[in-house]
C-alpha positions as CSV (number, residue, x, y, z in Angstrom):
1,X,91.1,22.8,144.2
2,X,93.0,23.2,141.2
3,X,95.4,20.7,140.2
4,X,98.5,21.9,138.6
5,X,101.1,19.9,136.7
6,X,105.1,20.1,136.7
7,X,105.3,22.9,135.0
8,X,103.0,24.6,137.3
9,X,100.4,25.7,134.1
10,X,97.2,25.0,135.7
11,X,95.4,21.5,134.0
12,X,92.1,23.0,133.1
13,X,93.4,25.6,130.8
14,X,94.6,23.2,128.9
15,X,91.1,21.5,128.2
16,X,90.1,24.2,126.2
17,X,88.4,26.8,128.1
18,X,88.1,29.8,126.5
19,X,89.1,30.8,123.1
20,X,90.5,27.8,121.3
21,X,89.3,24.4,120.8
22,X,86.6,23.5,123.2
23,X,82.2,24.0,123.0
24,X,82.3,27.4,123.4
25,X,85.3,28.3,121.4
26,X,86.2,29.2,117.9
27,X,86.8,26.2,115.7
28,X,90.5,25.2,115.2
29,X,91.6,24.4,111.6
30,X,93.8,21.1,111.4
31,X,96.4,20.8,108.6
32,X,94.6,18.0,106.7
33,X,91.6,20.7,105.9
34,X,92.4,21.8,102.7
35,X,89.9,21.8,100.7
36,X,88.6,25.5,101.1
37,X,92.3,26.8,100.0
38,X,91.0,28.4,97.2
39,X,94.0,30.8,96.7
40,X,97.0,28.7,94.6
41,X,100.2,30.0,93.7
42,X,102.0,29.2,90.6
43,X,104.0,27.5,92.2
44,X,101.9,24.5,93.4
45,X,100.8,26.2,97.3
46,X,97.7,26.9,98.2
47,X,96.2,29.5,101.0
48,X,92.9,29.8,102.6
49,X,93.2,34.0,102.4
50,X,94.2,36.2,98.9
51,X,96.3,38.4,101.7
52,X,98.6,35.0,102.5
53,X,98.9,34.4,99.1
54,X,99.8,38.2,98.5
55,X,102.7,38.0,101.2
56,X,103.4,34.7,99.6
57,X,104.6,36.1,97.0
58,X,105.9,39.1,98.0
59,X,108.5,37.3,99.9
60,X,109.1,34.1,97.7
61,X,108.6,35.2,94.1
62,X,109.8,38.5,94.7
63,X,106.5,40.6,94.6
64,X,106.1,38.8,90.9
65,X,103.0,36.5,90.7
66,X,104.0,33.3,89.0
67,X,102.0,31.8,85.7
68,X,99.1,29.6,87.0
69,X,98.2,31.6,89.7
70,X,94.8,31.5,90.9
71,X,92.2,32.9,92.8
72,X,88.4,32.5,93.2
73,X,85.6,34.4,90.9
74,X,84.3,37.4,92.3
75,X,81.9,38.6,89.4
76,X,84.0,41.7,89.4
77,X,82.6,42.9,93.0
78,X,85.3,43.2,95.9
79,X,82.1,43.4,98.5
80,X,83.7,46.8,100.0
81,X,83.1,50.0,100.8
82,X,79.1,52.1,101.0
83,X,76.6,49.2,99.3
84,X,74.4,50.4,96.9
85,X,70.7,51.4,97.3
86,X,68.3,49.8,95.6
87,X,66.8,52.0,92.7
88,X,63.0,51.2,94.2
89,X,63.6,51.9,97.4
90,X,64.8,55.3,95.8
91,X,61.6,55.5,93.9
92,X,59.0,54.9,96.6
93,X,61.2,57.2,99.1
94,X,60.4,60.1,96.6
95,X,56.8,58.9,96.2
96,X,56.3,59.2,99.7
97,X,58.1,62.1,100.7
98,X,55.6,64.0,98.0
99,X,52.7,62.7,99.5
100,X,53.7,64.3,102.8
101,X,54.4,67.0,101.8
102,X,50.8,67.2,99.4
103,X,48.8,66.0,102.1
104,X,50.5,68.0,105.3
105,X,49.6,71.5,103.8
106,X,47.8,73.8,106.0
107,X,45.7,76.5,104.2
C-alpha cells in the first residue's frame, strides 16, 4: 500500500529513489561545497565548469572576460579529440609485423 500525501505525490518518491540523493543515486552538490570551483571570474564568482563561467560572461560582461579571470592549468592539453599512440608501441608493431611476414614465407 502506498501512502500518499495531500498533494497526492506518492511519499516514497520523495525518499530518494532513483536518480537523486539516496544510496544508489548520483551525489547531490549543496551550496556550501565550494571548494572545487576552480573557475573565477573577474568579478569575484566562481564556477565548478569553464562552460558556466563562459555563459557567465557572455551574458554579464558582455562576452568580454574581466581582468583577474581564472581558470585551472592544463599543461597546454585540452584532453580531446584521437589520443596519441605511443612511439614504442609503433616501433614493436613494425618489428613484429616483419617477422611475420619473414617467418610466414613459403618457398
Amino acid at each position: 500500500m502506498d501512502s500518499k500525501s495531500d498533494d497526492g505525490m506518492d511519499d516514497k518518491n520523495l525518499e530518494g529513489e532513483g536518480g537523486q540523493g539516496g544510496e544508489g543515486g548520483t551525489k547531490r552538490r549543496r551550496r556550501g561545497d565550494a571548494g572545487e570551483r576552480n573557475y573565477t571570474c573577474g568579478c569575484g564568482k566562481s564556477y565548478l565548469s569553464y562552460p558556466a563561467l563562459y555563459t557567465h560572461i557572455k551574458t554579464k560582461h558582455n562576452g568580454v572576460t574581466p581582468q583577474g579571470t581564472s581558470q585551472p592549468q592544463t599543461n597546454g592539453k585540452s584532453g580531446r579529440g584521437r589520443p596519441k599512440v605511443n612511439k614504442m608501441f609503433i616501433m614493436s608493431y613494425i618489428l613484429i609485423s616483419n617477422l611475420e611476414r619473414r617467418f610466414s614465407r613459403k618457398d
